[in-house]
C-alpha positions, -999 to 999 in steps of 0.1 A, spaced: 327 241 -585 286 243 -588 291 269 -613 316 254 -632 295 218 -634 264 236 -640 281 256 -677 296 221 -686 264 207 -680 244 235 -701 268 226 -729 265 195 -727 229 195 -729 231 222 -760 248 194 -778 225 167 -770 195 189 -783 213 198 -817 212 160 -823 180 151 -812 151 152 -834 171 164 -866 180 150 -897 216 141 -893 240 115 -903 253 89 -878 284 102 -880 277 135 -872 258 121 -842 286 105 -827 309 131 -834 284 152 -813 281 125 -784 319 122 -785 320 163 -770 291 155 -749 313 123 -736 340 150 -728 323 171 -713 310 145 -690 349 128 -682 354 169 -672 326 167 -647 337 136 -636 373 156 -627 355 181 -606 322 166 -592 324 129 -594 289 125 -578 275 143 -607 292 119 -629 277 87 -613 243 103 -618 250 113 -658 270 79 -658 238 61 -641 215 78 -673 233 66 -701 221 85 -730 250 96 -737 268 65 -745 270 56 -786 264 23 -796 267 15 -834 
């Protein structure tokens, strides 16, 4: 379960990083943040006190 959390975790973080800092569109940015949301509702399957902790730092949540 740790390992598993910990990969989705690293990906999710990958994905944050490609959008941050870069010139992108909005679009592309919430296409990105929609994965990284997915990743997180996966997370929330198989730790869901990990997910209250991501869900508590909201950065990952899109608003337009």
């Amino acid at each position: 379960m740790k390992k598993k959390t910990s990969k989705l975790l690293e990906q999710a973080q990958s994905l944050v990083t490609t959008v941050t800092g870069t010139d992108i569109t909005k679009t592309q940015r919430a296409d990105v943040m929609k994965q990284v949301r997915s990743i997180y509702r996966q997370i929330k399957e198989i730790d869901p006190t990990i997910h209250k902790i991501l869900n508590d730092d909201d950065n990952h949540k899109t608003t337009d």
